[in-house]
N, C-alpha and C positions, 0 to 999 in steps of 0.2 A: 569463461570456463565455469563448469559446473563445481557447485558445492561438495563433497565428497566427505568420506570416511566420518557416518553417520555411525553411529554405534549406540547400544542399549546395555544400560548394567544393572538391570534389578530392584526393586521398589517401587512403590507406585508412581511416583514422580519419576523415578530412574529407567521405570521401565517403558516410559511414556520418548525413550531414547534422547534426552536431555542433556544429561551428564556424555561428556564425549574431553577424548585429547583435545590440550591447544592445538589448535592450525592458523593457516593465512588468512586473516581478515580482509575483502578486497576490494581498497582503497579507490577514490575517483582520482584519476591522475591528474598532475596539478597542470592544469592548461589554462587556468585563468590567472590573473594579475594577484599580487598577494591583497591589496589591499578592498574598502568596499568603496565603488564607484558606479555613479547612478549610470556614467558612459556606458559602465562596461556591460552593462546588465538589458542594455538598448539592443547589443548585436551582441547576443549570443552564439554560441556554437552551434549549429542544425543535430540535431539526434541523426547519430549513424542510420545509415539504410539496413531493414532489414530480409529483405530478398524474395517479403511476398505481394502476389497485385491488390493493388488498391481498387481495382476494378473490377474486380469478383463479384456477382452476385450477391445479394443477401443468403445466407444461410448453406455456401456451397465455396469453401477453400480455395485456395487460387491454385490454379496448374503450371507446370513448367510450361517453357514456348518448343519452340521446334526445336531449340539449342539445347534446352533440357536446363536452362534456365529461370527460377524462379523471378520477375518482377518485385519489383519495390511493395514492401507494404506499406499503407497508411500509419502514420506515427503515433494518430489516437483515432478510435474509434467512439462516437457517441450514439448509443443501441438505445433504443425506447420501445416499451410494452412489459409483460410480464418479467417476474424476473427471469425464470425459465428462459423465454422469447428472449431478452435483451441478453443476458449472459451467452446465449448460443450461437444467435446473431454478431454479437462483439465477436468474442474467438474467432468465430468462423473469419470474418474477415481481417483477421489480423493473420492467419496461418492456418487456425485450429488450435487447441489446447497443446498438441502431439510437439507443436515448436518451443516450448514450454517444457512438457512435461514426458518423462520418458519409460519405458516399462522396468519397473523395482525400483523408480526414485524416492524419494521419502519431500513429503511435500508439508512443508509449513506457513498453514493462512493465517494469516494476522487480523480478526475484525476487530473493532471496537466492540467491547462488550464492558466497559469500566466502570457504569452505571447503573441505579437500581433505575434503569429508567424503561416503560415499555414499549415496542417496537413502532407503534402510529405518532411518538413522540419524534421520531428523526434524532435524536442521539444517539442510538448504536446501531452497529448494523443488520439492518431486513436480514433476520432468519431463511426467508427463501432464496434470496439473495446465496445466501452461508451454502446454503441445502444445494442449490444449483450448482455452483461451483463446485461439493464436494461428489458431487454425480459427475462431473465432467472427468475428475481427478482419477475418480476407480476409473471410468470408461479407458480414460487414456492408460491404464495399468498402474498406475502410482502404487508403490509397495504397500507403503503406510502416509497416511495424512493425520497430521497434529495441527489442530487448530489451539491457538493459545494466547493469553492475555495476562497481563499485570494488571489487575481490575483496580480500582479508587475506593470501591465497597468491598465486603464480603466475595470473596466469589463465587460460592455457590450463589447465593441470592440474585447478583448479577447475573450469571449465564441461566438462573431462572426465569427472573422477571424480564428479559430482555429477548427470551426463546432462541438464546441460542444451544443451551444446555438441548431442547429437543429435538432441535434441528442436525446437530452431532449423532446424539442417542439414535436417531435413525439409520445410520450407516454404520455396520459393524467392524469395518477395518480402519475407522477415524475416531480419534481421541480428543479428550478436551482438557486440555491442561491449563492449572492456574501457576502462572511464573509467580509463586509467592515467597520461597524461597530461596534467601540466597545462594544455595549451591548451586542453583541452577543455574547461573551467572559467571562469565568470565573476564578480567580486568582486559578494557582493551585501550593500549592509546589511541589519539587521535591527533596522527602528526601535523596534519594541516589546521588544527581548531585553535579558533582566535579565542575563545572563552572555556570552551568543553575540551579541557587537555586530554582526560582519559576518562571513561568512566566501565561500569558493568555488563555487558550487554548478553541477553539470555541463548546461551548457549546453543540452541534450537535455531534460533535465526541465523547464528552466524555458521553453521555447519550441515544446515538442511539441503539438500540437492537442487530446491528449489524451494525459494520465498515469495508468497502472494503478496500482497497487501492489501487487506480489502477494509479500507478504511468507510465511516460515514461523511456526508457533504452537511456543517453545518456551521454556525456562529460558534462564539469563543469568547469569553470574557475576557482574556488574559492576551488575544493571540489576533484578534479581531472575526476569524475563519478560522478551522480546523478541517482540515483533507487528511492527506496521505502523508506528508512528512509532518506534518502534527501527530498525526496515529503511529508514530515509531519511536516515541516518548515511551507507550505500553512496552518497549521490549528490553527498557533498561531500569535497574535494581532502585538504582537513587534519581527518582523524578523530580522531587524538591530543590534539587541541587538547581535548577532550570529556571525556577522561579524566584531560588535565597540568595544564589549566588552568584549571577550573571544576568544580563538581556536573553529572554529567554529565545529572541528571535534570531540573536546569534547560535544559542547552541542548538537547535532545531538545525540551524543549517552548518552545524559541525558535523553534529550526527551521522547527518545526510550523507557525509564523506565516511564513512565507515559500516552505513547500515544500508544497503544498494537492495533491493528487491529486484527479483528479475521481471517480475510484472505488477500493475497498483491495478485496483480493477475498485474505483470509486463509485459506491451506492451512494447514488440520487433519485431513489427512488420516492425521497422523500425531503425534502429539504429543511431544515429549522432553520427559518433566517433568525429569531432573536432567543435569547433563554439560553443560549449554548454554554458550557458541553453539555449540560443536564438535559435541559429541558422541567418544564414544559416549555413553549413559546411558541409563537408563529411559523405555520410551516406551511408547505408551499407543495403540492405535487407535482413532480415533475414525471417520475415514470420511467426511471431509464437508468444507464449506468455510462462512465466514464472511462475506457480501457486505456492502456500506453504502457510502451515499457519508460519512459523518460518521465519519472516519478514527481521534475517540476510542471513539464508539459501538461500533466493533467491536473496538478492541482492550479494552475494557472486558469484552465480552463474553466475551471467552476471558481473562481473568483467573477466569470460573467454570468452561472447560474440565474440569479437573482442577489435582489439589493439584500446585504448580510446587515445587520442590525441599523435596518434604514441608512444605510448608506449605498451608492452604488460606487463601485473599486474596480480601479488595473491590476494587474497582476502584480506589474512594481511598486503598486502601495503596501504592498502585503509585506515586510520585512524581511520577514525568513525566507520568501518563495526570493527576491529578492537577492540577498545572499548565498543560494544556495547554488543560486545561476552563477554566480562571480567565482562561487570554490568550481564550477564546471562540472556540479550535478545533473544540469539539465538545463532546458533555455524558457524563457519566457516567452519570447518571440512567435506566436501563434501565425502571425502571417508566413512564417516561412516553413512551415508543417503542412503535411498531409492531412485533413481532416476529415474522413467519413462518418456520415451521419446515416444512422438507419431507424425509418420511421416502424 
């Protein structure tokens, strides 16, 4: 079900349509085992089908059949070239943006931008990358798009130094907002969390009609890897709490059970296998980007990018991708996915 009853009340942060009523927060239904178990995490749940062809052409949506029936989509797509080229290529063959995105929705992208770090660095995410997706968004009619972040630095300096501040500034119906403030945060439990009972989570996310995630692919001092359910730490008030009070690979995959994005669309356009989050460090070109709507599926996936801080890793080494599959976020299970690649 879509996000709904998105609302705007005035101030520059307020008007940026932040501050909204509580509503339903929606939860991943509990279909795995309570406990964490390396079994269970072998045979994951397959991600629902979602009713477009996997056999589409590159750059051209899939059609109904004679029945008026749309075909299975691929589960993730892997696009390589330009950002432009891979972001339009990706869509295209998952449905198009339009299965997604709908005319007067209010759309909220999530990059990494938490760092004063600059964008050939692979810590935050590719500006064109940003830009691309927020062209897709107007195309498809999206009312308003708010991209936004809980930065680590400053954040102006960061949405400077990192170009995503210009990448925004380009497009006159998209905002960029810093979740710096608490009000902009609403207490949420978390009934299934084995560590992370309850915490703040930015009000924008949990009530935007639709949620991207457009996290970067990189190393982690803390985490080994950071993808996509590592990038959804920026959208809660108390990040610390992650690190002071718990395993943090546990509450990563509490989270997960309350923070659902309808799409991850992971830039790898650049990878930092070592140095991470920051950077500088070793980076690696790859060229491409990571699409799915099953938020473990893809970060699973670029766990085989390349070797992350000279190591090379399964997916179930990764702890949190690990657990995240036992709450029944998403599976790890790559063999039993749809996988398209577009060169």
């Amino acid at each position: 079900m879509k996000r709904r009853s998105f609302l705007s009340l005035g101030g520059r942060a307020l008007a940026a349509g932040l501050i909204v009523p509580a509503g339903l927060v929606r939860p991943i239904a509990a279909t795995q085992s309570a406990g964490w178990s390396a079994a269970s995490s072998s045979s994951p749940p397959a991600a629902p089908a979602s009713g477009i062809d996997s056999s589409a052409s590159p750059g051209a949506p899939a059609s109904p059949d004679s029945a008026g029936i749309l075909p299975q989509a691929p589960d993730l797509v892997v696009a390589r070239g330009s950002a432009a080229k891979a972001l339009r290529q990706g869509l295209d063959a998952l449905g198009g943006l339009e299965r997604f995105v709908h005319p007067g929705e209010v759309v909220v992208i999530k990059p990494n931008a938490s760092f004063l770090s600059p964008p050939e660095w692979g810590a935050t995410t590719d500006p064109a990358v940003l830009s691309a997706l927020i062209a897709a968004c107007l195309e498809a009619e999206a009312r308003r798009i708010l991209v936004v972040d809980h930065t680590l630095s400053p954040a102006e300096r960061c949405f400077a130094r990192t170009g995503i501040g210009d990448a925004v500034a380009a497009f006159p119906k998209a905002k960029l907002v810093s979740l710096d403030a608490q009000r902009l945060y609403r207490d949420v439990p978390i009934p299934r969390g084995k560590a992370l009972k309850r915490t703040e989570v930015a009000q924008a996310a949990l009530r935007a009609d639709v949620l991207i995630n457009l996290p970067s692919a990189k190393s982690h001092s803390a985490t080994g890897v950071s993808y996509g359910l590592k990038n959804l730490m920026g959208l809660v008030w108390d990040r610390q709490t992650f690190h002071r009070d718990m395993d943090i690979h546990v509450g990563i995959a509490d989270l997960a059970t309350v923070i659902r994005p309808d799409l991850t669309i992971l830039d790898a356009m650049t990878l930092l296998k070592t140095g991470g989050p920051e950077g500088p460090g070793e980076i690696e070109p790859f060229g491409g980007l990571v699409l799915g709507c099953d938020p473990v599926a893809v970060d699973a996936y670029a766990v085989g990018l390349c070797p992350w801080n000279h190591q090379t890793l399964a997916p179930a080494q990764v702890d949190y991708l690990r657990y995240a599959a036992e709450h029944g976020v998403g599976t790890l299970d790559l063999d039993s996915l749809v996988i398209q690649e577009i060169a």
